[in-house]
C-alpha atoms as an extended CHARMM CRD file, in Angstrom:
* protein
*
       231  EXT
         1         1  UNK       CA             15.4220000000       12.1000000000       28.3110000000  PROA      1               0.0000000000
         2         2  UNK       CA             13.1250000000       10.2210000000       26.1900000000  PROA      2               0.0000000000
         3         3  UNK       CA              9.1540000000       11.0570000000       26.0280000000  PROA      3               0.0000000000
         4         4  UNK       CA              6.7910000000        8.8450000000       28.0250000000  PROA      4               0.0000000000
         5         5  UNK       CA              3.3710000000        8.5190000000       25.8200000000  PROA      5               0.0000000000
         6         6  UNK       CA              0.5700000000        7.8430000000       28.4340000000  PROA      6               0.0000000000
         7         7  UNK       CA             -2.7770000000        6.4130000000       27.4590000000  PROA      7               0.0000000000
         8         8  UNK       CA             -5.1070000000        7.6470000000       30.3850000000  PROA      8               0.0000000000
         9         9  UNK       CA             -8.2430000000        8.5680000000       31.0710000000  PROA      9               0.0000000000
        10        10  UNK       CA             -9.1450000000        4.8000000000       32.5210000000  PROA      10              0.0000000000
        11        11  UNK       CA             -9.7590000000        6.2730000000       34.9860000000  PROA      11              0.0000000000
        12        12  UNK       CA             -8.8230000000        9.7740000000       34.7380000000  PROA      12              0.0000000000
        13        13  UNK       CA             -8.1810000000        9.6510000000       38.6250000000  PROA      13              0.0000000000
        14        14  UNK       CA             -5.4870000000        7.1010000000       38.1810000000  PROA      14              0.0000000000
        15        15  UNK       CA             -4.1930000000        8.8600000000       35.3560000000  PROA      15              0.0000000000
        16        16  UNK       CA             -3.4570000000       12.1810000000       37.3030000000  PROA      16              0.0000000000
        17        17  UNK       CA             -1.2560000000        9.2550000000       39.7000000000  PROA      17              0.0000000000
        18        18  UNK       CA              0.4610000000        8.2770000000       37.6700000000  PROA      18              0.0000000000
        19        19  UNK       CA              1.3800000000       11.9520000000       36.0310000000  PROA      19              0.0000000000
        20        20  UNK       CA              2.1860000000       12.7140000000       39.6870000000  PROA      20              0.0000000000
        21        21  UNK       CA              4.4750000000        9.6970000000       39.8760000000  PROA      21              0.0000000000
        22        22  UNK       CA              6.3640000000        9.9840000000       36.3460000000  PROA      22              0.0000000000
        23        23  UNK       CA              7.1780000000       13.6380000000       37.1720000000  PROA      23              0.0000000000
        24        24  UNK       CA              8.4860000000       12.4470000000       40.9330000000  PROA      24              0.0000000000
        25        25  UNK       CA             10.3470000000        9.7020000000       39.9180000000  PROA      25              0.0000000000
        26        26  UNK       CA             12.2850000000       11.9860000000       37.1080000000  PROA      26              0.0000000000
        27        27  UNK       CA             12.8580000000       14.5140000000       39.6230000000  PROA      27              0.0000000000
        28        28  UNK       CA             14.0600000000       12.2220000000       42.1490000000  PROA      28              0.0000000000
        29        29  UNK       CA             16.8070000000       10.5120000000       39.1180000000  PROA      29              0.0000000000
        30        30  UNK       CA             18.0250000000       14.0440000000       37.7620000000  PROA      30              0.0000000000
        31        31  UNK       CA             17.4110000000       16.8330000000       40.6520000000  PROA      31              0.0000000000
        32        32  UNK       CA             16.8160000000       20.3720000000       40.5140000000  PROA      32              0.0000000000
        33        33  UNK       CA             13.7440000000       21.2330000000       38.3480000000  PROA      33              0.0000000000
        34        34  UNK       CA             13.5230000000       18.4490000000       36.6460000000  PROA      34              0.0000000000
        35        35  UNK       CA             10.2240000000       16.1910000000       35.3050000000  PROA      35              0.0000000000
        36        36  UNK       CA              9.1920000000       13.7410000000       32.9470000000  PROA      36              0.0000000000
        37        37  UNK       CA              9.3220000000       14.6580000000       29.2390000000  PROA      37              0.0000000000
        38        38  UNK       CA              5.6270000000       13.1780000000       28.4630000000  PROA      38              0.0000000000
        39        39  UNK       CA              2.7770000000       13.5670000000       26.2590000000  PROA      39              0.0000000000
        40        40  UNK       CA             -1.0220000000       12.4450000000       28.0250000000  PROA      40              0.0000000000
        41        41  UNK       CA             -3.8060000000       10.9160000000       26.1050000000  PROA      41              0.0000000000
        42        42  UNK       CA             -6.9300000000       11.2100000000       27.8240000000  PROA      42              0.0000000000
        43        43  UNK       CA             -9.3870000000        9.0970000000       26.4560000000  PROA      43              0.0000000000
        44        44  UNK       CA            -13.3270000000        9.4250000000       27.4400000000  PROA      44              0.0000000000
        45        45  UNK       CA            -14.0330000000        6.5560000000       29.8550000000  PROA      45              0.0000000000
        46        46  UNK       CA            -17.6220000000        6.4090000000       29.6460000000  PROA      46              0.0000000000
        47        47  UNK       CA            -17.9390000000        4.5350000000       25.9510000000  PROA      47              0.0000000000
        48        48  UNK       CA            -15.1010000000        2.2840000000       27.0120000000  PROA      48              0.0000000000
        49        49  UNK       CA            -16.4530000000        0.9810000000       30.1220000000  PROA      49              0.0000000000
        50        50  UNK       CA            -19.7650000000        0.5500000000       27.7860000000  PROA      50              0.0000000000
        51        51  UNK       CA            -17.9700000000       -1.2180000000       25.6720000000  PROA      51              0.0000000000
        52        52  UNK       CA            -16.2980000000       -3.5250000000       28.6400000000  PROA      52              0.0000000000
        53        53  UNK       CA            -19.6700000000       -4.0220000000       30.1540000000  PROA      53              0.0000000000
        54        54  UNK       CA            -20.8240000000       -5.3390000000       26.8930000000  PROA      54              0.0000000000
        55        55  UNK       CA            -17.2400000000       -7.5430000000       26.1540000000  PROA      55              0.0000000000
        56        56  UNK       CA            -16.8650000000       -6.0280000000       23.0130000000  PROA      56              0.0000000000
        57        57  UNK       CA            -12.5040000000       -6.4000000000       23.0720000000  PROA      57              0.0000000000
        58        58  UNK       CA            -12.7430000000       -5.9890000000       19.1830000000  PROA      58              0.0000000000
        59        59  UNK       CA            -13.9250000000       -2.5710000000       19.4630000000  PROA      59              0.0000000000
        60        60  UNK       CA            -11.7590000000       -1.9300000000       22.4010000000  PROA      60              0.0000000000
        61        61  UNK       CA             -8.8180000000       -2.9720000000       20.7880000000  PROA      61              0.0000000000
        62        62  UNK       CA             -9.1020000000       -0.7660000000       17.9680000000  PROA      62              0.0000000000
        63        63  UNK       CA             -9.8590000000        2.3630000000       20.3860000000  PROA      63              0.0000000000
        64        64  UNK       CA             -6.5080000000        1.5730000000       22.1660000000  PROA      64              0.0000000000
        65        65  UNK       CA             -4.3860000000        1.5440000000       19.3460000000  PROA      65              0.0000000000
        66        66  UNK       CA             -5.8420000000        4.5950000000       17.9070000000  PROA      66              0.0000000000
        67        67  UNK       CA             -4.8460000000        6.4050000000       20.6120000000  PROA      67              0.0000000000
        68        68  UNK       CA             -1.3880000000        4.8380000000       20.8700000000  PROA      68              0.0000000000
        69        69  UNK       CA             -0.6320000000        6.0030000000       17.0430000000  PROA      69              0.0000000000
        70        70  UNK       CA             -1.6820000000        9.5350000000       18.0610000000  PROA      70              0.0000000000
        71        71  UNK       CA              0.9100000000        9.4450000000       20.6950000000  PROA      71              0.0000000000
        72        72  UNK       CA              3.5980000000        8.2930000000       18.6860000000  PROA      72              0.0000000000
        73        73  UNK       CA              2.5240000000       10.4550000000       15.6660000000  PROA      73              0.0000000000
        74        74  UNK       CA              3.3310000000       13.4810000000       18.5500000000  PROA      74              0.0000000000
        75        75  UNK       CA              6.5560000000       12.1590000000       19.3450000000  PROA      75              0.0000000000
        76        76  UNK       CA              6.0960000000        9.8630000000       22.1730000000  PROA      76              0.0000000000
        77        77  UNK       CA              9.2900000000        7.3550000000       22.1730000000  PROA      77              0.0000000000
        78        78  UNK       CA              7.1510000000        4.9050000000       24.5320000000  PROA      78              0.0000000000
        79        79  UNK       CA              4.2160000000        4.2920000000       24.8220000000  PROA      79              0.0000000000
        80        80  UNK       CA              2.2820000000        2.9260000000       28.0710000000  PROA      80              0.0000000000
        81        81  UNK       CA             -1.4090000000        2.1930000000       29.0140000000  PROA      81              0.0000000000
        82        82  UNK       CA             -2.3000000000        3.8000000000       32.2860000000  PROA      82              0.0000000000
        83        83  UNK       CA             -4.4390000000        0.8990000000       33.3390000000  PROA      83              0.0000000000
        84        84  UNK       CA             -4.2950000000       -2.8010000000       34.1610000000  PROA      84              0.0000000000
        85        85  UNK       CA             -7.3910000000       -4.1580000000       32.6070000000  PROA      85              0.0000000000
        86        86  UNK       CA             -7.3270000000       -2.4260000000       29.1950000000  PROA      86              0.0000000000
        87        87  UNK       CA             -3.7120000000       -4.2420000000       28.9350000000  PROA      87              0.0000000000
        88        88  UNK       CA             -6.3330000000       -7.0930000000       27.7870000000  PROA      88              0.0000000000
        89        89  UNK       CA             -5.7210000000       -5.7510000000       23.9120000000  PROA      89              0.0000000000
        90        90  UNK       CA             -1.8450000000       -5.0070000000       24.3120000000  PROA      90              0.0000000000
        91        91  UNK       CA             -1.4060000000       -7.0510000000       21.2360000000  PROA      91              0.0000000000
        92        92  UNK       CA             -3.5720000000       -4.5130000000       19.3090000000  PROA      92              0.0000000000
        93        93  UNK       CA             -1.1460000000       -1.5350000000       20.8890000000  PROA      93              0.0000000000
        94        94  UNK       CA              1.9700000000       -3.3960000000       19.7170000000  PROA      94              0.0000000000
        95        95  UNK       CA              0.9420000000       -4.0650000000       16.5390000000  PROA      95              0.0000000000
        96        96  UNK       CA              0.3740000000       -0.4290000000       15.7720000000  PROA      96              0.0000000000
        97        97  UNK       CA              3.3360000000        1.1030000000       17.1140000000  PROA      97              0.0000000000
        98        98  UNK       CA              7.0480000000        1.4230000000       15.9560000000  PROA      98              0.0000000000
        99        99  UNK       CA              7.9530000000        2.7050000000       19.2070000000  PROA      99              0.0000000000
       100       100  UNK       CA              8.0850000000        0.1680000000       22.3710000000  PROA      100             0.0000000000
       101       101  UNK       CA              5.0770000000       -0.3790000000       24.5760000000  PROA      101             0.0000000000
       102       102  UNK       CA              5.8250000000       -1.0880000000       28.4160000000  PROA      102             0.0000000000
       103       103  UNK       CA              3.5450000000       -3.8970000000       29.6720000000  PROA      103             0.0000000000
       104       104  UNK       CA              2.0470000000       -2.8420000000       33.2450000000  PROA      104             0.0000000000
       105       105  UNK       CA              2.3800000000       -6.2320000000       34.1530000000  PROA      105             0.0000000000
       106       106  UNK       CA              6.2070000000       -6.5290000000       33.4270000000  PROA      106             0.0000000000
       107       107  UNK       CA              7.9680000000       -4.2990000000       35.9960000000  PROA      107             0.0000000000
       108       108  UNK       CA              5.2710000000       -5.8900000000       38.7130000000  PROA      108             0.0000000000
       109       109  UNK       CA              6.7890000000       -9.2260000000       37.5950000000  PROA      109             0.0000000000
       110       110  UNK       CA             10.5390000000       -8.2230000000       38.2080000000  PROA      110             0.0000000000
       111       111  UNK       CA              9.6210000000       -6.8970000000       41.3780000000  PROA      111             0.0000000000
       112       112  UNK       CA              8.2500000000       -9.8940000000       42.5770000000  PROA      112             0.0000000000
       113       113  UNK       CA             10.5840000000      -12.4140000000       41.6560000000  PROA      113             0.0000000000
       114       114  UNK       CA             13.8160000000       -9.8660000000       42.7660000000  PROA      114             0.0000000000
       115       115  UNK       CA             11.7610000000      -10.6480000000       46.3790000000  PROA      115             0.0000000000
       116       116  UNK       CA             11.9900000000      -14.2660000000       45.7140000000  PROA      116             0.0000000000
       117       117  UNK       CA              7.8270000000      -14.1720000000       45.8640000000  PROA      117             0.0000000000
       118       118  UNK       CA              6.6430000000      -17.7320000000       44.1330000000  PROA      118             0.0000000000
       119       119  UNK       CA              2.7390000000      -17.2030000000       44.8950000000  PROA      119             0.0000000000
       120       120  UNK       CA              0.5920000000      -13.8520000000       45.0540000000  PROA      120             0.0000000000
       121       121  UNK       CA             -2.6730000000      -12.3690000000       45.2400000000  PROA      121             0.0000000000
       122       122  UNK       CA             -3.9610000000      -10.5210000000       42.8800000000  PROA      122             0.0000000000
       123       123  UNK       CA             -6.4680000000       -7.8500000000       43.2390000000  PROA      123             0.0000000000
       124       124  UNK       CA             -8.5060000000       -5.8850000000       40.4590000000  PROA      124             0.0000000000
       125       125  UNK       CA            -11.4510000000       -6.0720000000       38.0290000000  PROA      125             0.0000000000
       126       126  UNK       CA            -12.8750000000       -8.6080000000       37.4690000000  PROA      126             0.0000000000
       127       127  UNK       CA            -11.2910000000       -8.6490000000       33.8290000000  PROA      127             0.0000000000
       128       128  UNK       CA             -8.1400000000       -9.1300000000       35.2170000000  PROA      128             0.0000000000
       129       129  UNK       CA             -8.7790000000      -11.0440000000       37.6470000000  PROA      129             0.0000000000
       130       130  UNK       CA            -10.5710000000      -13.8740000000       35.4920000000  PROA      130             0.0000000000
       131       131  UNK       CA             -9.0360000000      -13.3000000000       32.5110000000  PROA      131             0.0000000000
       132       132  UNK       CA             -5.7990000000      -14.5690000000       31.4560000000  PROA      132             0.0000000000
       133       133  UNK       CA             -3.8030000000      -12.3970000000       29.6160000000  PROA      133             0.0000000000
       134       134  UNK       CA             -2.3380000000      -10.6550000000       33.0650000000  PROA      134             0.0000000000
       135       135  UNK       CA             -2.2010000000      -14.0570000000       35.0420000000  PROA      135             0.0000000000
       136       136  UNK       CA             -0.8640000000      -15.6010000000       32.2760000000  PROA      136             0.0000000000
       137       137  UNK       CA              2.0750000000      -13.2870000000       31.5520000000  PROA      137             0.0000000000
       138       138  UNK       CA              3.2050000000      -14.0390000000       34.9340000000  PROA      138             0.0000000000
       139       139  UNK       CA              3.3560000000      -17.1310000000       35.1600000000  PROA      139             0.0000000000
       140       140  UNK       CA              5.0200000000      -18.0160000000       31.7630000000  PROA      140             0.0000000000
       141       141  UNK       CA              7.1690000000      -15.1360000000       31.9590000000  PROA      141             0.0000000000
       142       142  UNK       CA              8.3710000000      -14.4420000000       35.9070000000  PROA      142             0.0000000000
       143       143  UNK       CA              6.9810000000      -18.1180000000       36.8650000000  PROA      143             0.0000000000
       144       144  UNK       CA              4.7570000000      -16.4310000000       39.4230000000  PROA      144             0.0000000000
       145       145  UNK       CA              1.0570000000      -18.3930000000       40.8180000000  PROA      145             0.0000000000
       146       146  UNK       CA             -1.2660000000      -15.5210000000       41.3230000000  PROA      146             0.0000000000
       147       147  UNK       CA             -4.2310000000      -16.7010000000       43.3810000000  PROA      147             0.0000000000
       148       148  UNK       CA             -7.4160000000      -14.3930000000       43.3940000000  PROA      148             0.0000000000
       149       149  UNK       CA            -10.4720000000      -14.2290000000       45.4940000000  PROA      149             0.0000000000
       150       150  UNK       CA            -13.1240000000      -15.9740000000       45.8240000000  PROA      150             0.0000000000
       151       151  UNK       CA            -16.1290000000      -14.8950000000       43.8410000000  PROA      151             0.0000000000
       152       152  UNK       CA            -17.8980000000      -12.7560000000       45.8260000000  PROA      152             0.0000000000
       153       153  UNK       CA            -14.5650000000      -11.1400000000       46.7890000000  PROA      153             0.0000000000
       154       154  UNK       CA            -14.2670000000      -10.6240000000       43.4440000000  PROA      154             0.0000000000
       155       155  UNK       CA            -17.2730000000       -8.8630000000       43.0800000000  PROA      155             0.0000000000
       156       156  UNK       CA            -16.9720000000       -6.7170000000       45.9620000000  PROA      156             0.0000000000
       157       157  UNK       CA            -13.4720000000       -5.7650000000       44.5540000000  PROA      157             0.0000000000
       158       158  UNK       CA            -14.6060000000       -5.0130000000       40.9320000000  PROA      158             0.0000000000
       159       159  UNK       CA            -17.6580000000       -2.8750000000       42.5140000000  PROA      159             0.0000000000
       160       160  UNK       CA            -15.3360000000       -0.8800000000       44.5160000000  PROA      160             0.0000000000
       161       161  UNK       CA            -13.0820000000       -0.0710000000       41.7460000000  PROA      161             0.0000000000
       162       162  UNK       CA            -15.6710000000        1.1220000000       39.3060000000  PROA      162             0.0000000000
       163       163  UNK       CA            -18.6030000000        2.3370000000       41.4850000000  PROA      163             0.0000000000
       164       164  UNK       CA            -16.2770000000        4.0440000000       43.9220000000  PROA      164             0.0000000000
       165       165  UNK       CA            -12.4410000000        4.7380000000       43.0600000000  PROA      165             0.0000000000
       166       166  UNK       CA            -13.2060000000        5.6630000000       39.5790000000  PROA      166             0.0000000000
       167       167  UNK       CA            -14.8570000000        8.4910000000       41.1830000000  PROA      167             0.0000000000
       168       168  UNK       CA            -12.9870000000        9.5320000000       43.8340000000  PROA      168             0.0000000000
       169       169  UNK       CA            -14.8540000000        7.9580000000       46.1670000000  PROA      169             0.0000000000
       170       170  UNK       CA            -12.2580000000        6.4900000000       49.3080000000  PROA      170             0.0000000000
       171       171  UNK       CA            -14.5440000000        4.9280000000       51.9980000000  PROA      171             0.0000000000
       172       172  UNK       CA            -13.3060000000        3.2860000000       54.8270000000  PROA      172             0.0000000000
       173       173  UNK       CA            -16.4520000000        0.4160000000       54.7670000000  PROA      173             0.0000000000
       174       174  UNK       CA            -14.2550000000       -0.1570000000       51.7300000000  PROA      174             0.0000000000
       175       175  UNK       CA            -10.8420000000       -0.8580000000       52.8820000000  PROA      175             0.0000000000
       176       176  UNK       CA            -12.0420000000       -3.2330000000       55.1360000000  PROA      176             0.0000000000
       177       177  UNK       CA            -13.5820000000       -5.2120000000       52.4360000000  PROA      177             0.0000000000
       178       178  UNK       CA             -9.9260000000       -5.1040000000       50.4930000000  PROA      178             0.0000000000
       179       179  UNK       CA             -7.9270000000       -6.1310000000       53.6820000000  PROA      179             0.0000000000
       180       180  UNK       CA            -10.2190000000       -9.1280000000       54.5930000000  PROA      180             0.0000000000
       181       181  UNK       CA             -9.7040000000       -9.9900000000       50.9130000000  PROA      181             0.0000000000
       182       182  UNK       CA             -6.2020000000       -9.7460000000       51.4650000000  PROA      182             0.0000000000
       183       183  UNK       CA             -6.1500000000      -11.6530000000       54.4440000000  PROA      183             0.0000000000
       184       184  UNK       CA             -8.2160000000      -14.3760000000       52.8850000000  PROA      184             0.0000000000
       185       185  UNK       CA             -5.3180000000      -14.4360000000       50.0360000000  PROA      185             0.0000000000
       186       186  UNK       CA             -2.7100000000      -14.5270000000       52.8150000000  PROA      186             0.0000000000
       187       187  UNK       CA             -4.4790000000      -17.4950000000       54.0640000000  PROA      187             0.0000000000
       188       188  UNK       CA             -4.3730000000      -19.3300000000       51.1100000000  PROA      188             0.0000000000
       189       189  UNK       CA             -0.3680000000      -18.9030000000       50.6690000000  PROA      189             0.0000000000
       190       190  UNK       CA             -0.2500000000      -15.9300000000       49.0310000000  PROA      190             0.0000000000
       191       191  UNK       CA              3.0620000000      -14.2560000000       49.9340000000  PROA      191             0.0000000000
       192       192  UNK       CA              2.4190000000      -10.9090000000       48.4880000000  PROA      192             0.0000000000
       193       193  UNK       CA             -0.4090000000       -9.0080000000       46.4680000000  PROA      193             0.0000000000
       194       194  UNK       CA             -0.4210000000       -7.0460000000       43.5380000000  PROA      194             0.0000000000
       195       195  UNK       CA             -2.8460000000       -3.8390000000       43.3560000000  PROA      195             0.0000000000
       196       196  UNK       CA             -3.6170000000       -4.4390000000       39.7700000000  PROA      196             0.0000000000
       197       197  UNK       CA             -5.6730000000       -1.6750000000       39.0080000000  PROA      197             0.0000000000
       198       198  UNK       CA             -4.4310000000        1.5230000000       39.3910000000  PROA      198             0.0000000000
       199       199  UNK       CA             -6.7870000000        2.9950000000       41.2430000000  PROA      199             0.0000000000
       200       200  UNK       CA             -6.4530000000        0.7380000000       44.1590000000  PROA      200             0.0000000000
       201       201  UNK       CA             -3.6000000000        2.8700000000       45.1100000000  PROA      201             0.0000000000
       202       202  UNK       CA             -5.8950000000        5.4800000000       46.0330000000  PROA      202             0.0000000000
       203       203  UNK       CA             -7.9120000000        2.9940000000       48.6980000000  PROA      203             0.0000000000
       204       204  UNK       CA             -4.8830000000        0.7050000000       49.8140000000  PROA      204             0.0000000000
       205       205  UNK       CA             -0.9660000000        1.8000000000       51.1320000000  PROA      205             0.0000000000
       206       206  UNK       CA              1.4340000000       -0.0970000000       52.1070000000  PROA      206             0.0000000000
       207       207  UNK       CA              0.4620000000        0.0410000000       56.0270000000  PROA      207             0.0000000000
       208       208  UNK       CA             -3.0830000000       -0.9150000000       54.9660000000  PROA      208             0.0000000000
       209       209  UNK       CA             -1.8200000000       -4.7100000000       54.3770000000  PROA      209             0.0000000000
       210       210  UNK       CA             -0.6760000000       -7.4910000000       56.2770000000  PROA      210             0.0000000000
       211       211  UNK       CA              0.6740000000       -8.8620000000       52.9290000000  PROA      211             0.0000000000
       212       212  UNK       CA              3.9540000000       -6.6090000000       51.1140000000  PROA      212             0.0000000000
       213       213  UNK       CA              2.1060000000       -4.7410000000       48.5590000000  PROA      213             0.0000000000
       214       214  UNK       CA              3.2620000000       -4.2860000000       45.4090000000  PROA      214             0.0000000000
       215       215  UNK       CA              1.6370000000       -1.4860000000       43.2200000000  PROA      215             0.0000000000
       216       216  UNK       CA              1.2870000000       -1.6490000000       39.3930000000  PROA      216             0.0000000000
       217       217  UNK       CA              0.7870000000        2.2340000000       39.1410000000  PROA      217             0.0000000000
       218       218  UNK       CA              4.2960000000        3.0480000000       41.0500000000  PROA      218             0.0000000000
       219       219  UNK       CA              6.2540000000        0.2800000000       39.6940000000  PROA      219             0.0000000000
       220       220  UNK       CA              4.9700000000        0.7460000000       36.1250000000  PROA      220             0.0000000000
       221       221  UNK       CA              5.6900000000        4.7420000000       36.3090000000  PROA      221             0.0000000000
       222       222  UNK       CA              8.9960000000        4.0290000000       37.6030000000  PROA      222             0.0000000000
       223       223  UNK       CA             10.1150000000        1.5870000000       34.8460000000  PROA      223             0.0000000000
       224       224  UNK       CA              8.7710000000        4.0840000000       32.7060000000  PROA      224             0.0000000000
       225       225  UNK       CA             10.9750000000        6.5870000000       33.6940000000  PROA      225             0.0000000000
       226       226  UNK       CA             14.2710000000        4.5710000000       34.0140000000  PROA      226             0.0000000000
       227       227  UNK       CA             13.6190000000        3.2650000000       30.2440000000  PROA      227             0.0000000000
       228       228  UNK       CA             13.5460000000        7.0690000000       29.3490000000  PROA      228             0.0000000000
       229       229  UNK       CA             16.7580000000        8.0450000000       30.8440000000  PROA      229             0.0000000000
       230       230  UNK       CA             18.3320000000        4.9570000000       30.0640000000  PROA      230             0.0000000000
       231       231  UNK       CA             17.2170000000        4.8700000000       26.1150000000  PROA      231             0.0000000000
């Protein structure tokens, strides 16, 4: 098996997912006592989310691909960012690597159009939400419409994310807001909705939803893992 170089730390809460999920997924391919070969990164997220607050991506960018050449200089044969948002400066990551990078946004995008969905919501920060480079890759590369809430939907999403789920924090009051915003998506056509931002998996299962759910965390771990056994 090949080793799986994780960027975490965005949140760290997310990050102990998806180390949860890699291992799982391993031992669920290859039995017994089995896991993930892997090597964690844990980056400090109080200067990036500074830094996101104040939309500096330059800076950003070089952070991220720091820490992706310290993986791979400790023998990571992949490298993946444990976050949807940050996935803004995946460029930057590529570009500094000699070892592949899996983009979060990929495996979500197979999933989706091996269900034959054409148009889903997408729920996150606001980064990814209004920004393009996580839309954009789905549409021009799986041919997917992703709608997104409205904008104080959006808000009350991005709040929830950072104020609450970043630290733990899983209030009902909350899930309510994220299943009327799901509904509302429903409403509009939306045949599906992507939890894109990995903490949202900590607030929102499967039985939470009237839409299917699909979840960048588990599918991204997962592709992670079959690339490492199948390399």
């Amino acid at each position: 098996m090949k080793t799986i170089g994780i960027i975490g730390g965005m949140s760290w809460e997310s990050s102990a997912e998806y180390y949860r999920l890699l291992n799982r997924y391993a031992k669920a391919r290859l039995g017994g006592h089995h896991n993930a070969r892997s090597l964690l990164l844990t980056v400090d997220f109080a200067p990036i989310e500074a830094l996101q607050r104040a939309d500096d991506w330059t800076a950003l960018a070089v952070l991220m691909a720091d820490a992706a050449r310290q993986l791979e200089r400790g023998g990571a044969d992949l490298v993946m960012l444990a976050t949807n948002t940050m996935h803004r400066v995946h460029e930057a990551i590529e570009a500094a690597l000699n070892v592949p990078f899996l983009h979060i946004a990929d495996p979500t995008g197979h999933a989706l159009r091996d269900a034959g969905i054409e148009r889903v919501g997408l729920l996150g920060t606001r980064f990814t939400m209004e920004h393009t480079f996580y839309t954009g890759r789905l549409a021009e590369r799986f041919g997917l419409e992703t709608l997104i809430p409205g904008e104080a939907a959006r808000a009350d999403v991005h709040r929830i994310i950072y104020d609450e789920l970043c630290h733990g924090i899983v209030d009902d009051a909350s899930r309510t807001i994220y299943q009327r915003t799901i509904d509302e998506l429903a409403s509009r056509g939306a045949q599906a909705v992507i939890l894109g931002c990995t903490e949202i998996t900590l607030l929102i299962k499967p039985q939470d939803s009237s839409l299917p759910v699909f979840d960048t965390t588990a599918l991204h771990a997962q592709a992670a893992v079959d690339w490492a056994l199948q390399a």
